[in-house]
mmCIF entry with sequence, helices, sheets and N, C-alpha, C, O atoms, coordinates in Angstrom:
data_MODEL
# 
_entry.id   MODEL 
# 
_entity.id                         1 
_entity.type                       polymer 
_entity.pdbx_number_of_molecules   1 
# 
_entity_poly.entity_id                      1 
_entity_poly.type                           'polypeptide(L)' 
_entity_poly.nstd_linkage                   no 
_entity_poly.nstd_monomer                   no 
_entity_poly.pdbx_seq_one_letter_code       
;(UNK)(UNK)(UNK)(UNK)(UNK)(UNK)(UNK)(UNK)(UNK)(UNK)(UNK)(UNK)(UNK)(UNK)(UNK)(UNK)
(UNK)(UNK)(UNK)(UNK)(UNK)(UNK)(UNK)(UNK)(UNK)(UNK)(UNK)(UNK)(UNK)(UNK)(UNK)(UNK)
(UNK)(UNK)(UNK)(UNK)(UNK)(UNK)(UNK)(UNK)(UNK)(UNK)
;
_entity_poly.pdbx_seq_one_letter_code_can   XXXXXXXXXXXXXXXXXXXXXXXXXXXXXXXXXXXXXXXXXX 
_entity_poly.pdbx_strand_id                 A 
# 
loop_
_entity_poly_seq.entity_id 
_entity_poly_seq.num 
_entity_poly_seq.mon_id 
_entity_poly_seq.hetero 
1 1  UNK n 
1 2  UNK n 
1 3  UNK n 
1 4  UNK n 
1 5  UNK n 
1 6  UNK n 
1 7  UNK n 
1 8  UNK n 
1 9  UNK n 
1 10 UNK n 
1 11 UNK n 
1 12 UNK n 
1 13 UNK n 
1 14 UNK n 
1 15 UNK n 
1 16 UNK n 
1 17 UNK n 
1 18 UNK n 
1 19 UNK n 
1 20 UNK n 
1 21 UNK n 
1 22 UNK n 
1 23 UNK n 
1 24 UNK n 
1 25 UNK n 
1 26 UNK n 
1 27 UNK n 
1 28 UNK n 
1 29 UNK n 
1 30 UNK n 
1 31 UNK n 
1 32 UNK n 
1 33 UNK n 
1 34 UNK n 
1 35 UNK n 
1 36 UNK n 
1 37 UNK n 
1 38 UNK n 
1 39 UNK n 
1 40 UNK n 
1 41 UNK n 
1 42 UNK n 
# 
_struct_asym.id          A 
_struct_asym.entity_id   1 
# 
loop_
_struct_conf.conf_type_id 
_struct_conf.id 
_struct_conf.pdbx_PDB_helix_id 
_struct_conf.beg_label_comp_id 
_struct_conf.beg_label_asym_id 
_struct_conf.beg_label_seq_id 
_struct_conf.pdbx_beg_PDB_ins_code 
_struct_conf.end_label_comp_id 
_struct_conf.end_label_asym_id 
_struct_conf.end_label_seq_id 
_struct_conf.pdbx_end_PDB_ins_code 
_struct_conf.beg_auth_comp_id 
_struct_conf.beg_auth_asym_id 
_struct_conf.beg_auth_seq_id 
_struct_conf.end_auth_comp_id 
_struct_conf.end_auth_asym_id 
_struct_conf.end_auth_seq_id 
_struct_conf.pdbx_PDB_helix_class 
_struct_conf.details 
_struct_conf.pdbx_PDB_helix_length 
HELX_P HELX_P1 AA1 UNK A 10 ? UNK A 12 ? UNK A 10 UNK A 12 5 ? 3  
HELX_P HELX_P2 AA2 UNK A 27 ? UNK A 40 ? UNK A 27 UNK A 40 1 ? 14 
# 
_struct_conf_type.id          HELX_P 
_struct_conf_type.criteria    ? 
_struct_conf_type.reference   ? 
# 
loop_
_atom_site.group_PDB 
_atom_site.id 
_atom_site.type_symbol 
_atom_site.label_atom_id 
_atom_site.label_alt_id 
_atom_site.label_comp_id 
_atom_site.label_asym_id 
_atom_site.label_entity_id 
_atom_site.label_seq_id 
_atom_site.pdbx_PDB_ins_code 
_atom_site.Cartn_x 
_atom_site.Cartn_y 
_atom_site.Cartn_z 
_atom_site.occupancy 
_atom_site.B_iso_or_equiv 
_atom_site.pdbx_formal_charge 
_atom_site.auth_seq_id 
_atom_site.auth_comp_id 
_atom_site.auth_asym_id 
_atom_site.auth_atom_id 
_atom_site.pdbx_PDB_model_num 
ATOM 1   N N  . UNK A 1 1  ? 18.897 -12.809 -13.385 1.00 0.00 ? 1  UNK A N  1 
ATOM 2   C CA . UNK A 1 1  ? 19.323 -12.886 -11.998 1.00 0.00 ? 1  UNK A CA 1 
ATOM 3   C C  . UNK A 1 1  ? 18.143 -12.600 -11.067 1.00 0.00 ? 1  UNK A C  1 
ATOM 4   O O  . UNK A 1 1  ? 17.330 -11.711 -11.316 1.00 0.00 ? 1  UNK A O  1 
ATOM 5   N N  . UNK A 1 2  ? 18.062 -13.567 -9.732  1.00 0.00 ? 2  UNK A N  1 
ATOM 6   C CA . UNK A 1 2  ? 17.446 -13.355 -9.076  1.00 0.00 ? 2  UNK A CA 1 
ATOM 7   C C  . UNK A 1 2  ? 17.655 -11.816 -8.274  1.00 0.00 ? 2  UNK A C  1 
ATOM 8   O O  . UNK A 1 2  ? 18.721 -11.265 -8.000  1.00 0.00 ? 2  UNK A O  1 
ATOM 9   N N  . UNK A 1 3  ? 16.137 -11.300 -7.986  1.00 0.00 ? 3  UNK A N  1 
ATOM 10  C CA . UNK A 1 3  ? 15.826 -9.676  -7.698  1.00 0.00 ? 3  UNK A CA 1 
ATOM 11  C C  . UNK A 1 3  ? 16.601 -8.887  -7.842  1.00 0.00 ? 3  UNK A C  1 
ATOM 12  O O  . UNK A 1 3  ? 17.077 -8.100  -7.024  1.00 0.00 ? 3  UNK A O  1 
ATOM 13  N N  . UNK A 1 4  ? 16.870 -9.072  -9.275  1.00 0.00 ? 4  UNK A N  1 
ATOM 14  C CA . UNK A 1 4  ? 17.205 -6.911  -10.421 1.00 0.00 ? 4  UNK A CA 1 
ATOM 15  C C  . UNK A 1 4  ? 16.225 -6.763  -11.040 1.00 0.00 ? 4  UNK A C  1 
ATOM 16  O O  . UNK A 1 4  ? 16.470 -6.253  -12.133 1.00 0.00 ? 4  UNK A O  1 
ATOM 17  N N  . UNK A 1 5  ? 14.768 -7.050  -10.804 1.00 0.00 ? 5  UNK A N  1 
ATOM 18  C CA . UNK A 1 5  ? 14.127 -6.242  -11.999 1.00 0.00 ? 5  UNK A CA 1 
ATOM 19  C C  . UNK A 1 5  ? 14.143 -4.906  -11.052 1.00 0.00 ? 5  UNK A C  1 
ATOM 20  O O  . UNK A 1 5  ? 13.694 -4.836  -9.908  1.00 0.00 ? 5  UNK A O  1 
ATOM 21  N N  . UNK A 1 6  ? 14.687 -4.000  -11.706 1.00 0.00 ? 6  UNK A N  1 
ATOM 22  C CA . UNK A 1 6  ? 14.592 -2.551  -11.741 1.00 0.00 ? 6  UNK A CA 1 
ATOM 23  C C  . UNK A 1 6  ? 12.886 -2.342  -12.021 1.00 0.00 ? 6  UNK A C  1 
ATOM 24  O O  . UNK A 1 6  ? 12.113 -1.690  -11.320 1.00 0.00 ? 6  UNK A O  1 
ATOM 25  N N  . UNK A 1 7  ? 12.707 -2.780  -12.734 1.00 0.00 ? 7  UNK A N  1 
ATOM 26  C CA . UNK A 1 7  ? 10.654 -2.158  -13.333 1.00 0.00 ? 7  UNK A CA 1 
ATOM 27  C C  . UNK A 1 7  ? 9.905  -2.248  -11.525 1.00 0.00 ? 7  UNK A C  1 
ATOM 28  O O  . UNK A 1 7  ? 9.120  -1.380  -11.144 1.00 0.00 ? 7  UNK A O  1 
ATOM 29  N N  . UNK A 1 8  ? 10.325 -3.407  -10.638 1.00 0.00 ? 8  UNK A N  1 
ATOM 30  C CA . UNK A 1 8  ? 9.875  -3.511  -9.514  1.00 0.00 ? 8  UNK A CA 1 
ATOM 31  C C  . UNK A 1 8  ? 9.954  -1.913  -8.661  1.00 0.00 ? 8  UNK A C  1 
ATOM 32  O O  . UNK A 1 8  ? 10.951 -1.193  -8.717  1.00 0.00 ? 8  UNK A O  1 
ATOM 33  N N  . UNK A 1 9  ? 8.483  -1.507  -7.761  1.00 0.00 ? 9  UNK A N  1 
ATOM 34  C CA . UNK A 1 9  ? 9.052  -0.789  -6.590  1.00 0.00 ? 9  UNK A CA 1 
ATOM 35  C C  . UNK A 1 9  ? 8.576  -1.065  -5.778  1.00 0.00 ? 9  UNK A C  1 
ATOM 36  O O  . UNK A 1 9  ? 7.759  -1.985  -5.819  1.00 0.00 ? 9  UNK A O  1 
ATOM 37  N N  . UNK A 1 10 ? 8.829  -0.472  -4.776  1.00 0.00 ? 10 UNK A N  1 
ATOM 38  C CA . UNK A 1 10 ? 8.312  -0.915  -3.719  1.00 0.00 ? 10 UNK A CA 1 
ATOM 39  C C  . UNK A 1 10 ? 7.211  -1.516  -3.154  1.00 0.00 ? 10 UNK A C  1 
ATOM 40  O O  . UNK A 1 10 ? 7.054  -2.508  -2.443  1.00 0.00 ? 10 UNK A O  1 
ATOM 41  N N  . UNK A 1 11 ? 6.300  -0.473  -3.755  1.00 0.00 ? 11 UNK A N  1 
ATOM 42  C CA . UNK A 1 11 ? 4.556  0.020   -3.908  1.00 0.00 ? 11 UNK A CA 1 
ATOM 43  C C  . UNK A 1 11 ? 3.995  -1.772  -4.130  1.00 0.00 ? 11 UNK A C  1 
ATOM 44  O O  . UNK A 1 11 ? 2.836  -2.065  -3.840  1.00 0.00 ? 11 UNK A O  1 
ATOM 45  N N  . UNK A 1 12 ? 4.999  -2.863  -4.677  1.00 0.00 ? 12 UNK A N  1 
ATOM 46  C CA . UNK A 1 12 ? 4.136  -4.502  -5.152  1.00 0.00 ? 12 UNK A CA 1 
ATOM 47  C C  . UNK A 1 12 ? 4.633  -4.676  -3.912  1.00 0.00 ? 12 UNK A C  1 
ATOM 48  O O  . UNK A 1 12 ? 3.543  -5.094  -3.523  1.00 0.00 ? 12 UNK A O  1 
ATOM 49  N N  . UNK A 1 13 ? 5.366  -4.737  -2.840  1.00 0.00 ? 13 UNK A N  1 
ATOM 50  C CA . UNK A 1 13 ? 5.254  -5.574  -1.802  1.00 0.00 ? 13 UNK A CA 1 
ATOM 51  C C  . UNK A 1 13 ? 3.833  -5.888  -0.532  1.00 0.00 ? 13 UNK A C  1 
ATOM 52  O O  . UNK A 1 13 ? 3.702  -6.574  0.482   1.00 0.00 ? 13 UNK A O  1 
ATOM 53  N N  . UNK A 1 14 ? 3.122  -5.092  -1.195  1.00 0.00 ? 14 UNK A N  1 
ATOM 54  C CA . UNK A 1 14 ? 1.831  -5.355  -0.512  1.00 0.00 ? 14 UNK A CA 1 
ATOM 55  C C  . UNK A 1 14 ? 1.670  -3.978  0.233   1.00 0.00 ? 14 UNK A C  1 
ATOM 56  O O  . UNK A 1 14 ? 2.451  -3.026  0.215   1.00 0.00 ? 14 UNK A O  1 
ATOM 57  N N  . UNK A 1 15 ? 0.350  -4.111  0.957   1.00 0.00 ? 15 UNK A N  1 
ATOM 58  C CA . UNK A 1 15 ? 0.561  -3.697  2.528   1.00 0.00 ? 15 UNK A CA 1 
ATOM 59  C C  . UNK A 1 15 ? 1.190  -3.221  3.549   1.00 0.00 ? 15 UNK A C  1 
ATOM 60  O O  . UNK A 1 15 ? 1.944  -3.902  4.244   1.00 0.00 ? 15 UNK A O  1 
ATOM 61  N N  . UNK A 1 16 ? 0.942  -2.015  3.735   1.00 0.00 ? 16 UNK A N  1 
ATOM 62  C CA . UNK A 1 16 ? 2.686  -2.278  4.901   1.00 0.00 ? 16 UNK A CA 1 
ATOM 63  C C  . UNK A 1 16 ? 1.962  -2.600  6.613   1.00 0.00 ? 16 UNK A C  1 
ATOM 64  O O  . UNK A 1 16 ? 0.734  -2.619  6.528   1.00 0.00 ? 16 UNK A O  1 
ATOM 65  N N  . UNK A 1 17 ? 2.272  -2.748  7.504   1.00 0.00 ? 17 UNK A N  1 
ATOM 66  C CA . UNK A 1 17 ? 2.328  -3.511  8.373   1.00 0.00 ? 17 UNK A CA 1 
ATOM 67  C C  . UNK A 1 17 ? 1.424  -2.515  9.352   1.00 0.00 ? 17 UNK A C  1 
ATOM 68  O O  . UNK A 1 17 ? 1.202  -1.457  8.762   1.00 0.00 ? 17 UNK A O  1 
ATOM 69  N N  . UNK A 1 18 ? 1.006  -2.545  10.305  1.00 0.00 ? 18 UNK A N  1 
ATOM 70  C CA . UNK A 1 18 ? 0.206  -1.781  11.273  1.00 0.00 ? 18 UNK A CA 1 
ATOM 71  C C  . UNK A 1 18 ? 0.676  -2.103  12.663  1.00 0.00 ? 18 UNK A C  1 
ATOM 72  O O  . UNK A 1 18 ? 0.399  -3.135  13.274  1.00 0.00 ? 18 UNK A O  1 
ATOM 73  N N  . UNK A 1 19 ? 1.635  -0.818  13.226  1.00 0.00 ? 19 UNK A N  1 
ATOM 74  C CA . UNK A 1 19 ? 2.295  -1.709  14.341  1.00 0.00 ? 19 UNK A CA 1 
ATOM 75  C C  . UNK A 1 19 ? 0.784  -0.465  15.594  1.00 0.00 ? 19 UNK A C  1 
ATOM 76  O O  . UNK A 1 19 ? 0.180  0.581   15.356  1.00 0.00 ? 19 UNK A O  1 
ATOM 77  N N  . UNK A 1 20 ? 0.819  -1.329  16.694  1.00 0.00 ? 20 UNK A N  1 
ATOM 78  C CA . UNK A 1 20 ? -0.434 -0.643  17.700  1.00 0.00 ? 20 UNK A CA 1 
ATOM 79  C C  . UNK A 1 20 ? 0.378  -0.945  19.054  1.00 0.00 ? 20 UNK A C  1 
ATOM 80  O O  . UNK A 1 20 ? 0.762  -2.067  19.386  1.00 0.00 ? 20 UNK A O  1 
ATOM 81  N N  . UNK A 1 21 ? 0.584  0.283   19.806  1.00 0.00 ? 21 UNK A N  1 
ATOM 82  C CA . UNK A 1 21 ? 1.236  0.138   21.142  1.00 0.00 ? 21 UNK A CA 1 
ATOM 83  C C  . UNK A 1 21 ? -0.002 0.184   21.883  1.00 0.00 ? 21 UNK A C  1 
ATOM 84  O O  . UNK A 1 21 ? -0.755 1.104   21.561  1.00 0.00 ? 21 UNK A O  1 
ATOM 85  N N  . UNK A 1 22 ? -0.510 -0.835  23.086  1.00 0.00 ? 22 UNK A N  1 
ATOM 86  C CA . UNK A 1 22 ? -1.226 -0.861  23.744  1.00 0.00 ? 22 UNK A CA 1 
ATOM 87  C C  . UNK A 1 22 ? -1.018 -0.756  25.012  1.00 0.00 ? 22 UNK A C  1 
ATOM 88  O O  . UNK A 1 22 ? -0.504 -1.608  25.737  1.00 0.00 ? 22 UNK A O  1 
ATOM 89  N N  . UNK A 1 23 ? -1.512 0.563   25.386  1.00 0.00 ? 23 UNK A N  1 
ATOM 90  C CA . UNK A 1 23 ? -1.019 0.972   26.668  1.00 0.00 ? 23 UNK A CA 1 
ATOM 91  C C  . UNK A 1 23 ? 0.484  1.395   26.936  1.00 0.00 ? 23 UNK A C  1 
ATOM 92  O O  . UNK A 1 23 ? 1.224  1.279   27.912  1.00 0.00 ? 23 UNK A O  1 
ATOM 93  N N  . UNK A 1 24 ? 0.630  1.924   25.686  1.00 0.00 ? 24 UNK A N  1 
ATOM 94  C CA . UNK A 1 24 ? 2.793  1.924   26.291  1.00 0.00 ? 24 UNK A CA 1 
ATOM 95  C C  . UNK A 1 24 ? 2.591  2.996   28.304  1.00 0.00 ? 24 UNK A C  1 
ATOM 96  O O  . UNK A 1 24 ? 1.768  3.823   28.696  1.00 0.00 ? 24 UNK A O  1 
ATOM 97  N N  . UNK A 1 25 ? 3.515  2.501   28.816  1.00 0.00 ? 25 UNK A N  1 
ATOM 98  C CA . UNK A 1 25 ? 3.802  3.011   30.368  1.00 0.00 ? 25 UNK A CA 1 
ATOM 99  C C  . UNK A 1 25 ? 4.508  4.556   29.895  1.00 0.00 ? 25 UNK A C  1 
ATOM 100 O O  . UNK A 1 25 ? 4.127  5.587   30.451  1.00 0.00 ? 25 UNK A O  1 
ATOM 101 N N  . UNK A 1 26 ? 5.489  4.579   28.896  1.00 0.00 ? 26 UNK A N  1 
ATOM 102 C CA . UNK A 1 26 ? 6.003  5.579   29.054  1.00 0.00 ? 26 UNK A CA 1 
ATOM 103 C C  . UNK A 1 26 ? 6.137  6.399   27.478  1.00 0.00 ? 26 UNK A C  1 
ATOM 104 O O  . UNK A 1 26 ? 5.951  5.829   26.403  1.00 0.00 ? 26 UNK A O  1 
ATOM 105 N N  . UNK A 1 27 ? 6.351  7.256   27.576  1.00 0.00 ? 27 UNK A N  1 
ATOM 106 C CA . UNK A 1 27 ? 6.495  8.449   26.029  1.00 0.00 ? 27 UNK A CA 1 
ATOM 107 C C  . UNK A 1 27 ? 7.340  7.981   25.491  1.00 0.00 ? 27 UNK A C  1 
ATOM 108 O O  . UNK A 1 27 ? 7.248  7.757   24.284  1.00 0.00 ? 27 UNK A O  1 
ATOM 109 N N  . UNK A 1 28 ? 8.758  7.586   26.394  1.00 0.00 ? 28 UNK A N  1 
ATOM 110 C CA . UNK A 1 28 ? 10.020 6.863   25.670  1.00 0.00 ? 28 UNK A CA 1 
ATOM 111 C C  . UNK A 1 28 ? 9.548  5.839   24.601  1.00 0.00 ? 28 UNK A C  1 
ATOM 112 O O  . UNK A 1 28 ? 9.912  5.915   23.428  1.00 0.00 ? 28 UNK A O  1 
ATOM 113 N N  . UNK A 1 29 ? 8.386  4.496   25.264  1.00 0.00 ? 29 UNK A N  1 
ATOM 114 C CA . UNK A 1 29 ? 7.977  3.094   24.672  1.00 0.00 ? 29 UNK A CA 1 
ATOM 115 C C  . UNK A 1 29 ? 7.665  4.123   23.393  1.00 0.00 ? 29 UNK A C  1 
ATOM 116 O O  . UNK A 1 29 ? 8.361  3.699   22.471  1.00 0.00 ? 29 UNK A O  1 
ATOM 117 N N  . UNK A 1 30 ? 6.980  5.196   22.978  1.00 0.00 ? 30 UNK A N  1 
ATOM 118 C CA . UNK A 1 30 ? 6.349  5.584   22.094  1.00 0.00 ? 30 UNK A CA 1 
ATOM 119 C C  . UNK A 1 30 ? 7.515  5.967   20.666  1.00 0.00 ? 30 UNK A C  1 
ATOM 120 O O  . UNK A 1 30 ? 7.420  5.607   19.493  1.00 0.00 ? 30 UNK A O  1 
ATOM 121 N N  . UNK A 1 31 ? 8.520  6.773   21.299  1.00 0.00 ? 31 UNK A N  1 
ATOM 122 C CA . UNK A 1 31 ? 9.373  7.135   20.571  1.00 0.00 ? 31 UNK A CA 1 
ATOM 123 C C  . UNK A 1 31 ? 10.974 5.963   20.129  1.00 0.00 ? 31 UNK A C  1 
ATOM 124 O O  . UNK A 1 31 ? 11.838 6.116   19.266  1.00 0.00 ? 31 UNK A O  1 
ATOM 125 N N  . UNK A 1 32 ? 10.810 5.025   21.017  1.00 0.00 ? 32 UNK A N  1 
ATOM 126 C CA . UNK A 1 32 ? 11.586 4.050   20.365  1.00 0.00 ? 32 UNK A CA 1 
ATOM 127 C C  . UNK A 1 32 ? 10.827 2.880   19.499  1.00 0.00 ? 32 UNK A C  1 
ATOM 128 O O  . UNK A 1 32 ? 11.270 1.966   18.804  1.00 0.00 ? 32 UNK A O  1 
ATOM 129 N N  . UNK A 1 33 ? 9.922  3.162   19.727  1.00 0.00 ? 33 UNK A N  1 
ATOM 130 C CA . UNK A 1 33 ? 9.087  2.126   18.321  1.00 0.00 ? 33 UNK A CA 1 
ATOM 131 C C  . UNK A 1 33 ? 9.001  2.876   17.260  1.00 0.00 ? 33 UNK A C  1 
ATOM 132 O O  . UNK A 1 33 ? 8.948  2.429   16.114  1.00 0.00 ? 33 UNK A O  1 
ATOM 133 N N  . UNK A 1 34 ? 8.974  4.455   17.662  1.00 0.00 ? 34 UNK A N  1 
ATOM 134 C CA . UNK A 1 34 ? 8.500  4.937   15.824  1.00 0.00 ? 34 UNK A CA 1 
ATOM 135 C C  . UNK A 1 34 ? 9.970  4.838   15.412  1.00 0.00 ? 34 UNK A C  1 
ATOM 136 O O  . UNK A 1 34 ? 10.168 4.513   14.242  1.00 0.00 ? 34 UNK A O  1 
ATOM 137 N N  . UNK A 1 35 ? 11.388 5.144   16.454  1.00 0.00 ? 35 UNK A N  1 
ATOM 138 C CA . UNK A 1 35 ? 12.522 4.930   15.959  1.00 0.00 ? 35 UNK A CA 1 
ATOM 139 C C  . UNK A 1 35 ? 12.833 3.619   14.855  1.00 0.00 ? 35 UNK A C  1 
ATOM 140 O O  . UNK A 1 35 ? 13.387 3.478   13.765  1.00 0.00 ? 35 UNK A O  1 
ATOM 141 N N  . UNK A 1 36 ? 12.239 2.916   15.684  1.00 0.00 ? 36 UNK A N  1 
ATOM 142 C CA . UNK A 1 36 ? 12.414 1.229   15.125  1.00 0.00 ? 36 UNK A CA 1 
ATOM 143 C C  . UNK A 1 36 ? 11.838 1.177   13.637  1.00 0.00 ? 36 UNK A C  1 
ATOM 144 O O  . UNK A 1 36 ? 12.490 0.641   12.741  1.00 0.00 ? 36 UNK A O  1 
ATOM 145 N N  . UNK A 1 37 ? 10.447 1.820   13.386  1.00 0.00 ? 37 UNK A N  1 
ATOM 146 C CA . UNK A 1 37 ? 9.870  1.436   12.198  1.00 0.00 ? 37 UNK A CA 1 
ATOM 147 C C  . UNK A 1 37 ? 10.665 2.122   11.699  1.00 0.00 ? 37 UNK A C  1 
ATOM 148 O O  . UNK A 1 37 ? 11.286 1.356   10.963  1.00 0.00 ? 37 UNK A O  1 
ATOM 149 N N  . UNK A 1 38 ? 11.200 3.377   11.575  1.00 0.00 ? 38 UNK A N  1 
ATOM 150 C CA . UNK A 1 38 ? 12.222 4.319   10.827  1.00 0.00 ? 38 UNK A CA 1 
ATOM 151 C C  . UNK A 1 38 ? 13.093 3.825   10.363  1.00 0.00 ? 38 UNK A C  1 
ATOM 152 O O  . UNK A 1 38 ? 13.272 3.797   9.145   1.00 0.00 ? 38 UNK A O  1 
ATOM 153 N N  . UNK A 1 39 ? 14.143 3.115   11.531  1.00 0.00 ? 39 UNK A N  1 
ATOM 154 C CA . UNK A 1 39 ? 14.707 2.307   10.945  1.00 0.00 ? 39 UNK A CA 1 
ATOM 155 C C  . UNK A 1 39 ? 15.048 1.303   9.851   1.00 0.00 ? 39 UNK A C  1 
ATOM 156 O O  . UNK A 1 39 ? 15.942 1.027   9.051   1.00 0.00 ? 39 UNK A O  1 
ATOM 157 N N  . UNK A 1 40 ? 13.445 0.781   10.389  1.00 0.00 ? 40 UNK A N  1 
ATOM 158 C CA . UNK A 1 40 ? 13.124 -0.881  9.255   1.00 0.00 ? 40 UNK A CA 1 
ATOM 159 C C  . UNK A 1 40 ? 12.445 -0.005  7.733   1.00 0.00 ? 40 UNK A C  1 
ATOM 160 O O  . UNK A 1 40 ? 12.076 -0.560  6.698   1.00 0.00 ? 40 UNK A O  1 
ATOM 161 N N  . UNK A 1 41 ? 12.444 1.144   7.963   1.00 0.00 ? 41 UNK A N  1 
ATOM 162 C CA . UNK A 1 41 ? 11.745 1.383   7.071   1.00 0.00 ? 41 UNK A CA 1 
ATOM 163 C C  . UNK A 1 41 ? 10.127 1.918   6.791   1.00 0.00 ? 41 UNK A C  1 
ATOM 164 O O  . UNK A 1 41 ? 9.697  2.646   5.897   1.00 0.00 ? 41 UNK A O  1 
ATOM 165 N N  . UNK A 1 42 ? 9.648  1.465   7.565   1.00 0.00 ? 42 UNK A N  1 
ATOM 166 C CA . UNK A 1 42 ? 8.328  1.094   7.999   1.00 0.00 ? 42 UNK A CA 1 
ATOM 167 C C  . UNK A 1 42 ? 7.668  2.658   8.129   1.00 0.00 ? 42 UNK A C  1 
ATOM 168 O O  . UNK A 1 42 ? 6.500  2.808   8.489   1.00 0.00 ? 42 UNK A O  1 
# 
């Protein structure tokens, strides 16, 4: 069956992603993006 190998973890999906707030205006922009990656995982 497609994706049960159990032997898989996470660690082969590569890379994980590099998110960069540039210039956020406010502390909020700061704390609902780290919310977001939390979310996704990230």
């Amino acid at each position: 069956m497609a994706g049960t190998d159990s032997t898989k973890t996470i660690l082969d999906a590569g890379p994980s992603p590099v998110v960069i707030l540039v210039r956020p205006q406010m502390g909020e922009n700061i704390g609902a993006a780290a919310r977001a990656m939390k979310n996704f995982g990230l």
